[in-house]
C-alpha positions in Angstrom: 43.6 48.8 58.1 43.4 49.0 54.6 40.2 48.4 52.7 40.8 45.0 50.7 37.4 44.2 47.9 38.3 40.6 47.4 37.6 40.0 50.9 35.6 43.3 52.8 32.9 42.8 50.2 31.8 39.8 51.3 31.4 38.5 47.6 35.0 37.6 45.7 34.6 38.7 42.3 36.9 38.8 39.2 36.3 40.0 35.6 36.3 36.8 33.3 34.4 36.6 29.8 34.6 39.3 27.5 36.2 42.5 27.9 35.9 45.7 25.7 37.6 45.6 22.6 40.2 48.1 21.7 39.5 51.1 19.3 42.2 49.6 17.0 40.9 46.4 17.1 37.2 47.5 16.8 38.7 49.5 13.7 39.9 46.0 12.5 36.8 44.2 12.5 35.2 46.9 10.1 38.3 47.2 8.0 37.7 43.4 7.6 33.8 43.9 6.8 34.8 46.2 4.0 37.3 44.2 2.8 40.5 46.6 3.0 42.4 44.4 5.5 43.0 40.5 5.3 41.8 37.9 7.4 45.6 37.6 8.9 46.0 41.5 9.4 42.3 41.1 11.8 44.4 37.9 13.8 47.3 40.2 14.2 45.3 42.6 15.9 43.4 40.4 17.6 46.7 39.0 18.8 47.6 42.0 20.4 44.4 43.3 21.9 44.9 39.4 23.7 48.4 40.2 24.5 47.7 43.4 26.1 44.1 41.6 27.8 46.8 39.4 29.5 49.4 42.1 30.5 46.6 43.8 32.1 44.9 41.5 34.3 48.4 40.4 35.2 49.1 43.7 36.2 46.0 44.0 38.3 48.1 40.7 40.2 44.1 39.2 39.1 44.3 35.4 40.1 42.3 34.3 36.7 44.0 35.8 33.9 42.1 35.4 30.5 42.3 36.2 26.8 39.1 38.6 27.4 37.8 37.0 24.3 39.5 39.1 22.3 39.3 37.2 18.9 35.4 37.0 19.4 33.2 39.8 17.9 30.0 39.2 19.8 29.2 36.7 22.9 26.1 35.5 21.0 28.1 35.4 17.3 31.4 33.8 17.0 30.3 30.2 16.9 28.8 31.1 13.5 30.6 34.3 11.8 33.7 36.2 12.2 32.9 39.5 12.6 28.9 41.3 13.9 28.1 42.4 10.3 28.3 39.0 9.6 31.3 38.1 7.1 32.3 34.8 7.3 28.2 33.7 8.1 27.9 29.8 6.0 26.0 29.6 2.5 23.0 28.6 4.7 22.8 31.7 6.8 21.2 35.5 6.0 22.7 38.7 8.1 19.6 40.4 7.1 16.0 39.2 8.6 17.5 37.8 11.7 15.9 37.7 14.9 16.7 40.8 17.5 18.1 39.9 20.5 19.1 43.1 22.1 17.6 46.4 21.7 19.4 49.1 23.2 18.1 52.7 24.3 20.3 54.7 22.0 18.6 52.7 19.1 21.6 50.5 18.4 21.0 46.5 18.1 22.3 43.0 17.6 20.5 40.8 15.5 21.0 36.7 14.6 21.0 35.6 11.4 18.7 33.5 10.2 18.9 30.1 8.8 18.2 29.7 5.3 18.8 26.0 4.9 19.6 23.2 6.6 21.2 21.7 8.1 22.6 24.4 10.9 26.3 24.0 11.9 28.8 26.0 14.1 31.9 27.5 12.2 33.9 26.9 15.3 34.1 25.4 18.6 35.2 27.6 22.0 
């Protein structure tokens, strides 16, 4: 009898949330920081890293199939900028002097802006 991991395990799991983003689309996001690609060129690429998120987990015959948050730059982020080095942050918000909220060991972090006037609101909804 073959081993079967949605039901030997004895815990049913499946990959839902965020999934790595593509080098291309990774690529994007900084190309959109600098300025050298529009905010329609980072959708169409965004677009496709969901299209082939999708393809994927339907090839995987997964039974929750998801975007992978693909047009999200961070978890902790996109309710409030487009992209981690913060374009898009509202008049009232500072990328720089943030708080830390993850420290990793190879020195690399992610940091929250910080309000600079009130009052706070999201850029977008989920």
């Amino acid at each position: 009898m073959a081993y079967d991991p949605r039901t030997d395990t004895g815990i049913p799991t499946e990959p839902v949330g965020s999934l790595p983003r593509p080098t291309k689309l990774q690529a994007a996001y900084a190309d959109y920081d600098a300025g050298t690609i529009t905010k329609d060129q980072l959708e169409a690429e965004q677009d496709e890293a969901v299209r082939d998120s999708i393809s994927r987990m339907e090839a995987t015959g997964s039974p929750i199939v998801s975007d992978g948050e693909q047009r999200w730059s961070s978890f902790a982020t996109y309710p409030i900028t487009d992209t981690l080095a913060g374009t898009g942050l509202a008049p009232n918000l500072a990328g720089t002097g943030g708080q830390y909220f993850a420290i990793f060991a190879d020195g690399h972090h992610r940091q929250l802006p910080r309000l600079t006037g009130g009052p706070f609101k999201y850029k977008t909804f989920a």
